[in-house]
C-alpha positions in Angstrom: 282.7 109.5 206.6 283.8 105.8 205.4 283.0 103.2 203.0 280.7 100.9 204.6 282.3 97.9 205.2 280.0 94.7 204.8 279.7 91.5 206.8 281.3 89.9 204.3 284.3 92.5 205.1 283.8 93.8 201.1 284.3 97.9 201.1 281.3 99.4 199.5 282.1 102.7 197.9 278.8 103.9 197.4 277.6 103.9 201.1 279.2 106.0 203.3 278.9 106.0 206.5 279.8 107.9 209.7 278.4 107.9 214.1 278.7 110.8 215.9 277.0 111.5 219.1 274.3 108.5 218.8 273.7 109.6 215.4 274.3 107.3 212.4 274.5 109.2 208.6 273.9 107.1 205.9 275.2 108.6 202.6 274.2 107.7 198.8 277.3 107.8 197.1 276.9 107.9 193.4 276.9 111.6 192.5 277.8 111.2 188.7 274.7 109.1 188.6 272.3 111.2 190.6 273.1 108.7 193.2 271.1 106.3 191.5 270.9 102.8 193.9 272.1 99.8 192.8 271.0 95.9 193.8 274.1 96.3 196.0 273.5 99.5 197.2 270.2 98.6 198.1 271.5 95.3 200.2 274.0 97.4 201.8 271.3 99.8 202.9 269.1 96.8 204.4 272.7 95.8 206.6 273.2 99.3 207.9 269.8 99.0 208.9 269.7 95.6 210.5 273.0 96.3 212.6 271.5 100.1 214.0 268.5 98.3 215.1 270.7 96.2 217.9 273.1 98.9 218.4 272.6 100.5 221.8 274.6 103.2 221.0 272.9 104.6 217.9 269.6 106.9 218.4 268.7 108.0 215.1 269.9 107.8 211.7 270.0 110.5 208.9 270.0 109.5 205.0 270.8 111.7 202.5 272.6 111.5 198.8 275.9 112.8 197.9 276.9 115.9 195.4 274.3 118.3 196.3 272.1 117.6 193.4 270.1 114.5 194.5 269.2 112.2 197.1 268.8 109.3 194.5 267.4 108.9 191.1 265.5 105.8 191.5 267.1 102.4 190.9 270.3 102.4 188.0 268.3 101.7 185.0 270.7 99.2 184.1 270.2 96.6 186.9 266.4 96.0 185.0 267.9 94.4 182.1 268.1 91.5 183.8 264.3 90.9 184.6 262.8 89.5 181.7 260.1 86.9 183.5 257.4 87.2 185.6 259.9 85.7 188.2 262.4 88.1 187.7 259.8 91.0 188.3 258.7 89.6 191.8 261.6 89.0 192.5 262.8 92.3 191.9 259.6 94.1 194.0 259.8 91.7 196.9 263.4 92.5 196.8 262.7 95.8 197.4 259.9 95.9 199.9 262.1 93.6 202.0 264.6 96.7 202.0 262.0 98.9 202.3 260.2 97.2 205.2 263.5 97.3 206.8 263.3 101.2 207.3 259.7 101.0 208.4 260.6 98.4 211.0 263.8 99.7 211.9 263.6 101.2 215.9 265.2 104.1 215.7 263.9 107.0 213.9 265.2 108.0 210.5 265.5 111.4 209.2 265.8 111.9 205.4 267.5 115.1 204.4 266.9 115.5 200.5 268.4 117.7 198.1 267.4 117.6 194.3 265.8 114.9 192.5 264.5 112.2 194.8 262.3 109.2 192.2 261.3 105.8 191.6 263.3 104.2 194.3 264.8 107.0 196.1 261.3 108.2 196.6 260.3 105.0 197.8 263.4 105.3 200.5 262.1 108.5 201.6 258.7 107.6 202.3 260.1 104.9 204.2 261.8 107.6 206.6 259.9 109.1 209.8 260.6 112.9 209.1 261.5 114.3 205.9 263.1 118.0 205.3 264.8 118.8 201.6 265.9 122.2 199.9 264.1 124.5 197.9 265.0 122.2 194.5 263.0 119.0 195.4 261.5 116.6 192.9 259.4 114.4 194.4 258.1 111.5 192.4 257.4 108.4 190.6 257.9 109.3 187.0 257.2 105.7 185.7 254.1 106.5 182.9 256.8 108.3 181.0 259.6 106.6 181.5 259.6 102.6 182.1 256.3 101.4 182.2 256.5 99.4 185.2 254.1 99.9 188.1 254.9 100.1 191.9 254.0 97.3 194.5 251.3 96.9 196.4 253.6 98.5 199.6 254.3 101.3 197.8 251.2 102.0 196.5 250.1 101.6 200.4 252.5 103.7 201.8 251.8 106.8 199.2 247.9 106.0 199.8 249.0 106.4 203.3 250.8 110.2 203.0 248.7 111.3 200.2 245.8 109.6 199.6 244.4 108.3 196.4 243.4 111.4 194.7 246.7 112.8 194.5 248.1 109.2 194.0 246.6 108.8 191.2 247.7 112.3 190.1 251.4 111.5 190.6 251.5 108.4 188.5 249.3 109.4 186.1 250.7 112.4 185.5 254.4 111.6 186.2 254.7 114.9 187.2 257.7 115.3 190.2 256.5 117.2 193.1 258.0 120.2 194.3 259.2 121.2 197.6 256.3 123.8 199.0 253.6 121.7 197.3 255.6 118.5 199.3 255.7 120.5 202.6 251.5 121.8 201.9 250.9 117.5 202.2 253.1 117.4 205.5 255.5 114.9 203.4 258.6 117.0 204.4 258.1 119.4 207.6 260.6 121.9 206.5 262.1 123.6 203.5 266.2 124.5 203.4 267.7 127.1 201.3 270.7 125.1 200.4 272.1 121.4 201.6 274.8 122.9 203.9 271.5 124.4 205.4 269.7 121.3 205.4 272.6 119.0 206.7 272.7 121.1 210.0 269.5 121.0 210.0 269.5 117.4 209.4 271.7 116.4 212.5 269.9 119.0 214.9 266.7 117.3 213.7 268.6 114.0 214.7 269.9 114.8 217.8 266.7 115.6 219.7 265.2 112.7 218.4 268.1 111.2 220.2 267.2 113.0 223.3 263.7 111.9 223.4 262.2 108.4 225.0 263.5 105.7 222.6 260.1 103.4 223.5 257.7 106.2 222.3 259.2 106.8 219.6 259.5 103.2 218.3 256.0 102.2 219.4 254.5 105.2 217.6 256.4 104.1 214.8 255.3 100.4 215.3 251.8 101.5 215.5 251.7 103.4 212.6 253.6 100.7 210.2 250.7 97.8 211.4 248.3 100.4 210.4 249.7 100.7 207.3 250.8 97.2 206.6 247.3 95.8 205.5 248.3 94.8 202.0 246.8 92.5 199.2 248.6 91.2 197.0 249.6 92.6 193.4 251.7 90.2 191.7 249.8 89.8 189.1 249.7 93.7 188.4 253.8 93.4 188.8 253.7 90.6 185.8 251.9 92.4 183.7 253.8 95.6 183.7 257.0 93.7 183.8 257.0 90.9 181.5 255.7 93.6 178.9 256.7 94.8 175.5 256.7 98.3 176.8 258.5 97.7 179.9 261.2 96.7 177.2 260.7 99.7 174.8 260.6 101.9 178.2 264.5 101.0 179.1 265.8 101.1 175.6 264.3 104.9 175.3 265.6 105.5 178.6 268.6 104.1 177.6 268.9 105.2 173.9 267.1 109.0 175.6 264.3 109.0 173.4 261.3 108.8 174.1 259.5 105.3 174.3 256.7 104.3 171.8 253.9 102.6 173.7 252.1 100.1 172.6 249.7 99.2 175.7 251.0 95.4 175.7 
C-alpha cells in the first residue's frame, strides 16, 4: 500500500491506500496510537471517499486499521483541546457527520474489517460501513460516560437507534461498556467472526470482491434507500453545547490525559 496522496499533492502517512482488482483498501495508519484518527485523518478519509464515488474502476472499498490491535480508538484525544465554545463543539460534530455522511452516501459498498478496539469515532466509522466482520477480540463502543463527558450527535445517535435500537442504546452509553464480538454478531452489527486479522483480511477482500461482482445499481439504491430512511434527524445542538462547553468535558480530557480517573461534577 501507499501514503495517500491529497489533492493538495501533501503525502498523508496515516492513510494508506492500495486498488487491486476494482477493490480500493483504506488503511488506518497510527498503530502506536491504536490508530486513533486525527482532524486530518478524518479529511483525508472524506477525499478517499469523494474520489471512489466517480471512479468507474473501483467496486467496493475495504477499511480496516493497522497493527493488528485496532481499527481506531476514537478521535486523538488531543485534537479536543481546542474546542472550548459552543462553536467549537458544533463545529467539531458537524465536522464529523459531514465525514460520516460521506460513507453513508458514498455508491459503492464498504466493508469494514475490524480487529481490536474499535470506539468513539472509529465506531462511528464502522457503523457508517455496509457489512462489518472483526476478530474474536472486538470492542465495540462508545465509552464516553467514563471517559470525556461529551455526548454523540444527533446522526449518531440515529444511526445506533437504527442497528440497535434504543434499549440497548441506552445500555451502551450508559454503561460505557465496549461490546464484544459474539454479542456484536447476536445484533447482526458484524455478520462474521475471524480467528485472527490475517483471517479476516482474506476474508475482507473475498467479502469485497463479490460485492464487486454483483449489480452496482442495486446495491447503491439499497444503500440509498436505507440512508433516507435513516436520515430523519432533529436537531441536537443544544445537547452538543451543553456537553461540550462543560466543566466536565474539561475534567474528562485532563483524566484522560493525566490517566486518572475524572471527578464529575454534573455541570
Amino acid at each position: 500500500m501507499t501514503r495517500w496522496r491529497k489533492r493538495s499533492n501533501k503525502l498523508t502517512q496515516d492513510i494508506l491506500y492500495e486498488v487491486r482488482e476494482r477493490v480500493a483498501y483504506v488503511t488506518l495508519n497510527r498503530p502506536q496510537t491504536r490508530n486513533a484518527l486525527t482532524f486530518e485523518m478524518y479529511e483525508a478519509i472524506f477525499d478517499i471517499v469523494g474520489r471512489a464515488s466517480s471512479d468507474s474502476t473501483i467496486a467496493a472499498i475495504v477499511m480496516s486499521g493497522a497493527g493488528g490491535k485496532a481499527f481506531a480508538a476514537g478521535t486523538d484525544i488531543a485534537q479536543f483541546r481546542a474546542v472550548k465554545t459552543a462553536e467549537d463543539a458544533l463545529a467539531y460534530e458537524r465536522k464529523i457527520d459531514r465525514i460520516l455522511g460521506a460513507l453513508e452516501a458514498c455508491p459503492k459498498p464498504i466493508v469494514a474489517a475490524i480487529t481490536g478496539a474499535c470506539t468513539g469515532g472509529g465506531a462511528a466509522i464502522a457503523a457508517c460501513c455496509d457489512l462489518r466482520i472483526a476478530t474474536a477480540d472486538l470492542r465495540f463502543g462508545f465509552p464516553i460516560a467514563r471517559t470525556l463527558g461529551n455526548c454523540l450527535s444527533m446522526g449518531n445517535y440515529a444511526r445506533l437507534n437504527a442497528l440497535f435500537g434504543a434499549a440497548r442504546t441506552k445500555d451502551l452509553i450508559f454503561t460505557a461498556r465496549l461490546m464484544g464480538a459474539e454479542e456484536a454478531k447476536s445484533t447482526g452489527f458484524i455478520s462474521e467472526v475471524l480467528t485472527d486479522n490475517g483471517i479476516l483480511m482474506r476474508r475482507a477482500e473475498e467479502l469485497a470482491t463479490t460485492l464487486a461482482g454483483h449489480a452496482p445499481l442495486t446495491l447503491r439504491a439499497t444503500k440509498e434507500a436505507l440512508r433516507r430512511l435513516a436520515a430523519q434527524t432533529p436537531s441536537g445542538d443544544d445537547l452538543i453545547a451543553m456537553c461540550y462547553t462543560s466543566d466536565d468535558f474539561r475534567e474528562g480530557i485532563s483524566a484522560f490525559l493525566e490517566k486518572r480517573t475524572p471527578k464529575w461534577q454534573g455541570e
